[in-house]
C-alpha positions as CSV (number, residue, x, y, z in Angstrom):
1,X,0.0,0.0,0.0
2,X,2.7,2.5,0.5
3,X,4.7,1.9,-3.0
4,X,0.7,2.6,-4.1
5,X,0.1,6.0,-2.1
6,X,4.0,6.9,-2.8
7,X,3.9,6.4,-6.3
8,X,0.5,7.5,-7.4
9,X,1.1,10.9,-5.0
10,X,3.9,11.5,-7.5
11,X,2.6,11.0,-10.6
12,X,-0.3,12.6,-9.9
13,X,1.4,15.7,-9.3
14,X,3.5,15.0,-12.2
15,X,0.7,15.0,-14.6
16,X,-1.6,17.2,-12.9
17,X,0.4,20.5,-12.0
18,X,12.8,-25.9,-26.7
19,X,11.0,-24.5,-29.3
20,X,8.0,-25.2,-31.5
21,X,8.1,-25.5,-35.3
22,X,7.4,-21.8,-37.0
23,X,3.4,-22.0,-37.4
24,X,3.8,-20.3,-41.1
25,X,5.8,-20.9,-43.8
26,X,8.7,-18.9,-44.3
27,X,7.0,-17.0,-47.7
28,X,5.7,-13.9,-46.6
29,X,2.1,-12.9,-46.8
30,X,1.6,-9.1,-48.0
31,X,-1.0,-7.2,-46.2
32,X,-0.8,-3.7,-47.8
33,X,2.6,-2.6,-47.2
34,X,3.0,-5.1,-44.2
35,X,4.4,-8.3,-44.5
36,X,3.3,-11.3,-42.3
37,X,6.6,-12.5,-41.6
38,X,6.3,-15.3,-39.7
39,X,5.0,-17.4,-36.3
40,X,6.5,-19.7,-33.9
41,X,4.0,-21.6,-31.9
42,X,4.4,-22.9,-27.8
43,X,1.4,-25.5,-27.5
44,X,2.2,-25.4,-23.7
45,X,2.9,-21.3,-24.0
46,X,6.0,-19.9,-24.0
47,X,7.5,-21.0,-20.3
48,X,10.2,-19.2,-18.4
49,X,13.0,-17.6,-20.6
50,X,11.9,-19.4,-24.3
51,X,9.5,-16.2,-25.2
52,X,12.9,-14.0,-24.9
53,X,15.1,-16.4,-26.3
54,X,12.3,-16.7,-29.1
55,X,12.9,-12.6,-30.0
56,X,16.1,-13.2,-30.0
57,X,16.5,-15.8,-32.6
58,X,14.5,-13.7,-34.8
59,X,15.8,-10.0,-33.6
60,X,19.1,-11.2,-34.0
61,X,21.2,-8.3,-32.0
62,X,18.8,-5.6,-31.8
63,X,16.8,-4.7,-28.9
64,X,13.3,-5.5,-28.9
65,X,10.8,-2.4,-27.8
66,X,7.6,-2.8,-25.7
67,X,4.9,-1.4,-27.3
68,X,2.9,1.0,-24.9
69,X,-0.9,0.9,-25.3
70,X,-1.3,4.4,-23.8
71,X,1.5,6.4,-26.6
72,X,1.6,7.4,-29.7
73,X,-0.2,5.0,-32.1
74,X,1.9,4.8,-35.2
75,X,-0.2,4.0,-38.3
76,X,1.4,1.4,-39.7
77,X,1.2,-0.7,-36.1
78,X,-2.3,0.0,-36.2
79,X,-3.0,-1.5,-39.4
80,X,-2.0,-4.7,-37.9
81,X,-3.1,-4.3,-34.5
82,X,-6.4,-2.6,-34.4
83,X,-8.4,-6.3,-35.7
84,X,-6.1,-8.0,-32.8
85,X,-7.1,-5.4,-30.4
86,X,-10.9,-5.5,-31.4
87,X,-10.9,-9.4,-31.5
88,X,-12.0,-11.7,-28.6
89,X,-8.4,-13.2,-28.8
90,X,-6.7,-9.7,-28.0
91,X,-2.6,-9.8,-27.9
92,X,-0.9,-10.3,-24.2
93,X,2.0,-8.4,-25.5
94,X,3.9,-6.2,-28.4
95,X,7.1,-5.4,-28.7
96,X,9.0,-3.7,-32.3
97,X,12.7,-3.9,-33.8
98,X,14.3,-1.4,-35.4
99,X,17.8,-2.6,-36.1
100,X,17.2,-4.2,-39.5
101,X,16.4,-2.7,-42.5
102,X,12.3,-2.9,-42.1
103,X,10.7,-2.5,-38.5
104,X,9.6,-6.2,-37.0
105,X,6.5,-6.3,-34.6
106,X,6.2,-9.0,-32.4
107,X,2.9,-9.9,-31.6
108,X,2.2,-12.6,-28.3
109,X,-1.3,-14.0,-28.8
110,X,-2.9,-16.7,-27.0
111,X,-3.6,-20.0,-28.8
112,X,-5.8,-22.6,-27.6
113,X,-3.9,-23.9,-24.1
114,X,-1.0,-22.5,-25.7
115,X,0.8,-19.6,-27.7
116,X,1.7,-18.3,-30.5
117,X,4.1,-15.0,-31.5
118,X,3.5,-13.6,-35.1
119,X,5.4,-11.5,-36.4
120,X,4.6,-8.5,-38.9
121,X,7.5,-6.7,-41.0
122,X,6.2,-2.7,-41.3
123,X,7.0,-0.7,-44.2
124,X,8.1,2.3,-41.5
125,X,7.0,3.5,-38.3
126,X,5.6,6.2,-39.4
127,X,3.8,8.2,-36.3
128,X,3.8,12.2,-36.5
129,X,5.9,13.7,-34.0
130,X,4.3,15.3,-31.1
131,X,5.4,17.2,-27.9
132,X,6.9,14.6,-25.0
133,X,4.1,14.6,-22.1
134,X,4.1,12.1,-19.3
135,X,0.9,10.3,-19.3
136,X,-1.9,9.6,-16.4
137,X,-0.4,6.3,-14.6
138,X,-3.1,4.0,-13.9
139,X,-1.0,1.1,-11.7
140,X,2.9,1.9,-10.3
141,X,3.3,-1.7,-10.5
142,X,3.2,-1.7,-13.9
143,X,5.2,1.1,-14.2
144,X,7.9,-0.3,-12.3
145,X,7.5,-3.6,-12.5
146,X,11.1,-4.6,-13.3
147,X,11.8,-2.9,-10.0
148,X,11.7,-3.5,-6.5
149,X,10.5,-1.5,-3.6
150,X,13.9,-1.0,-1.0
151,X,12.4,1.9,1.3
152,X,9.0,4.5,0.4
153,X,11.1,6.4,-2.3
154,X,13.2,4.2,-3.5
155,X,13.0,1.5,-5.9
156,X,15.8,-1.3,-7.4
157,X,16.0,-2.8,-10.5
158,X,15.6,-7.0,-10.3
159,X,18.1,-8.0,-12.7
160,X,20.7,-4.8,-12.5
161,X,21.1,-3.3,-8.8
162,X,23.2,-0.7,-10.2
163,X,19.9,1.0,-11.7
164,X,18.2,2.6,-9.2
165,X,14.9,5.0,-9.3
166,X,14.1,7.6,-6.7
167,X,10.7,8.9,-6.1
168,X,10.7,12.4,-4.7
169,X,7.7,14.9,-4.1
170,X,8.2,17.1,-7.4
171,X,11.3,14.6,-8.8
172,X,11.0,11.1,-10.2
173,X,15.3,10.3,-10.7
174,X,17.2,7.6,-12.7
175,X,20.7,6.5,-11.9
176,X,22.7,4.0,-13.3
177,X,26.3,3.8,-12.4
178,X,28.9,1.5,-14.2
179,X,32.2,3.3,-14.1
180,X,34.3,2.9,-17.2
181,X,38.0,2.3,-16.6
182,X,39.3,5.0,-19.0
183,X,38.1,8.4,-17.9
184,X,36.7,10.2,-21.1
185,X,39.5,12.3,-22.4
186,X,39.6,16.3,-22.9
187,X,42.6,17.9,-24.9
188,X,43.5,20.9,-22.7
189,X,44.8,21.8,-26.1
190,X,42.0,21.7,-28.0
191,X,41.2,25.5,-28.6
192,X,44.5,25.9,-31.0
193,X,43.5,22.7,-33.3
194,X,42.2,23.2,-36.9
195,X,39.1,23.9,-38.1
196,X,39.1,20.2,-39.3
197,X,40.6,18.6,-36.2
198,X,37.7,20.1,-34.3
199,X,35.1,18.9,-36.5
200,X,37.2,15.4,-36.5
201,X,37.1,15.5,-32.9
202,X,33.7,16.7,-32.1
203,X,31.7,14.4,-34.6
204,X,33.8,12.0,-32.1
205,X,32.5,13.1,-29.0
206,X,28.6,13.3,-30.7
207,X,29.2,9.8,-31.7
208,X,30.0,8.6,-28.5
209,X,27.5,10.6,-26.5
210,X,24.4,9.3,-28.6
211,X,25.2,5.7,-27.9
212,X,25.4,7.4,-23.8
213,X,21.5,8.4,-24.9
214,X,21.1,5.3,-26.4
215,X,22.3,3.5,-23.4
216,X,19.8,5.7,-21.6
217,X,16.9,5.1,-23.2
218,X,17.5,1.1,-22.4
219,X,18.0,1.6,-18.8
220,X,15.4,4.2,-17.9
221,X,12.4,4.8,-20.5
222,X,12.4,0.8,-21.8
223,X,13.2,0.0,-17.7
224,X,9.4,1.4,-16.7
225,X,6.1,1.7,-18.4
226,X,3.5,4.1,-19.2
227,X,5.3,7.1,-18.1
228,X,6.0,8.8,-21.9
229,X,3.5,8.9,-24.7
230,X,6.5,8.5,-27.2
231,X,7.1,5.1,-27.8
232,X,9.8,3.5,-27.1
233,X,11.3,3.7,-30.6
234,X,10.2,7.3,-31.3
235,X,13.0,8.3,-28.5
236,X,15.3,7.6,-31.6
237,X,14.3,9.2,-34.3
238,X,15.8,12.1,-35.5
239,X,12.6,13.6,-36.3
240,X,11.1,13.5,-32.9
241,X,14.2,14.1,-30.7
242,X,16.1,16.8,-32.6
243,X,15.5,19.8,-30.6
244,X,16.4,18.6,-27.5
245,X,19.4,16.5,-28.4
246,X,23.3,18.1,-27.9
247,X,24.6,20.2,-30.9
248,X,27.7,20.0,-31.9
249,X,27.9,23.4,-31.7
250,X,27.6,23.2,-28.0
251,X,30.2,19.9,-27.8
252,X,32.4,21.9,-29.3
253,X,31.9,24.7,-25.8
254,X,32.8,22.0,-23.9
255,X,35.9,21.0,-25.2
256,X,37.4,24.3,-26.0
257,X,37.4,24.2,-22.0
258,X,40.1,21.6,-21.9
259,X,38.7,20.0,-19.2
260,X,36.0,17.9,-18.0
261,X,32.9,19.3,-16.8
262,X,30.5,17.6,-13.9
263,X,28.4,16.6,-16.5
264,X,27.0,16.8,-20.1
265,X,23.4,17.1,-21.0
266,X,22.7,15.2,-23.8
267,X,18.8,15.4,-24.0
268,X,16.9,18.0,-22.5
269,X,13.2,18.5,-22.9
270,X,10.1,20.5,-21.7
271,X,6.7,18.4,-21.6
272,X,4.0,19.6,-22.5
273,X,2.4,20.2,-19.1
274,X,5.6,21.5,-18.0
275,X,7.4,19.0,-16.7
276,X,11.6,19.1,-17.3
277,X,12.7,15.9,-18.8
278,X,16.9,15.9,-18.7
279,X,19.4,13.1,-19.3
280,X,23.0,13.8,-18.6
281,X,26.1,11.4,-18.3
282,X,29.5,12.0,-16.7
283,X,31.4,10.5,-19.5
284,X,32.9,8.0,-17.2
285,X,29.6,5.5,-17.1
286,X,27.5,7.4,-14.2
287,X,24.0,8.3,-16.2
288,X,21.1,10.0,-15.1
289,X,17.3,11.0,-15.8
290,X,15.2,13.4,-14.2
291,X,11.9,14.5,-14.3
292,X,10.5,17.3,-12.6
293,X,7.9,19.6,-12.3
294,X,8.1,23.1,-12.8
């Protein structure tokens, strides 16, 4: 009851102020510009690990995306799951792939004392950008249902301990620490380079600090549920996250310095209800998200 009345109080204020033989063939079925790309059947459902270990042998090395009933609703997902959703047999869950050179959605669906995961290969995902807003949170423990409860503010992730959450009156915060080994280098020297050793250098630093975003996203927004209404994927995409991702412009600020700074803001947003939504890294494998309310 506590994590309940914690939580809730919060967001509230938040957003108020072995596996079975593939059931299909491996030819395709077009259904407009949506492939049906496959299904692998569990007659006994998909027990313990075998669902995951299921994406994977079909995701390959990309990271599969849960797909959030209450965001965005891109088109093309809707095409294939507005029947599902409207049917008596309605999905248990959806996840999409990005990583390959047509989006994949996943669909788990139940199938007689078993079940089955189809899977649908998307021309795009192709949802119109839209302001970041934190959505109405109906149940905290689906929200945070990879985590665990440690005191009335703070919460643990299961499988990573190093991923922590605090829950504060006008603050929701993300941590993950994993310190690298090799600091993250600044060239005190920096100022008097070329033109194009700069560029060189800070197309370097841009690189590296969108896979820190990247690494963000996995351990914060695809850690919880229902707090965004961008989908998990849309976080991405250039054409959603553009104006509040790091310029190079201001990379460049920062190492004309020649030295490190606390931290570097690599995504900054305003919802649209007001809420600040900032994730920041150290360089040196300490990342954080906040939330908070103006």
């Amino acid at each position: 009851m506590r994590k309940f009345l914690a939580v809730c109080a919060l967001f509230s204020i938040l957003v108020t102020s072995a596996f079975a033989a593939p059931a299909s063939s491996a030819k395709a079925k077009s259904v407009g510009s949506t492939k049906i790309y496959g299904a692998i059947e569990a007659k006994d459902g998909f027990l313990g690990g075998r669902l995951f270990d299921v994406l994977d042998s079909v995701g390959g090395t990309g990271t599969w995306m849960e797909w959030d009933v209450n965001g965005v609703r891109d088109p093309s997902v809707m095409k294939v799951l507005d029947p599902l959703l409207n049917s008596t047999n309605k999905p248990k869950m959806i996840w999409a792939i990005t990583e390959r050179a047509k989006p994949l959605l996943a669909v788990l669906l139940p199938k007689g004392a078993g079940e089955v995961i189809v899977f649908y290969e998307l021309g795009a995902l192709d949802g119109k950008p839209v302001q970041l807003k934190l959505n109405k949170v109906l149940s905290p423990d689906v929200v945070f249902r990879d985590y665990k409860q440690i005191s009335e503010k703070e919460f643990v992730h299961l499988d990573r301990p190093n991923l922590k959450i605090s829950v504060l009156d006008k603050m929701i915060r993300f941590t993950y620490d994993n310190p690298d080994k090799t600091p993250l280098r600044y060239d005190p020297d920096f100022a008097k380079k070329t033109i194009v050793e700069k560029r060189t250098e800070v197309n370097d630093y841009l690189g590296f600090l969108k896979y820190e975003y990247s690494m963000m996203l996995r351990a914060f927004v695809q850690s919880t549920r229902g707090i965004f209404n961008w989908q998990p994927w849309h976080w991405y995409m250039d054409k959603w996250n553009a104006k509040s991702m790091i310029s190079a412009k201001e990379i460049e600020m920062i190492l004309s310095k020649g030295v490190p700074p606390e931290y570097i803001t690599v995504f900054k947003a305003k919802a649209s209800s007001g809420e600040m939504i900032e994730m920041r890294t150290t360089g040196n494998g300490f990342l954080e998200m906040v939330i908070t309310r103006p």
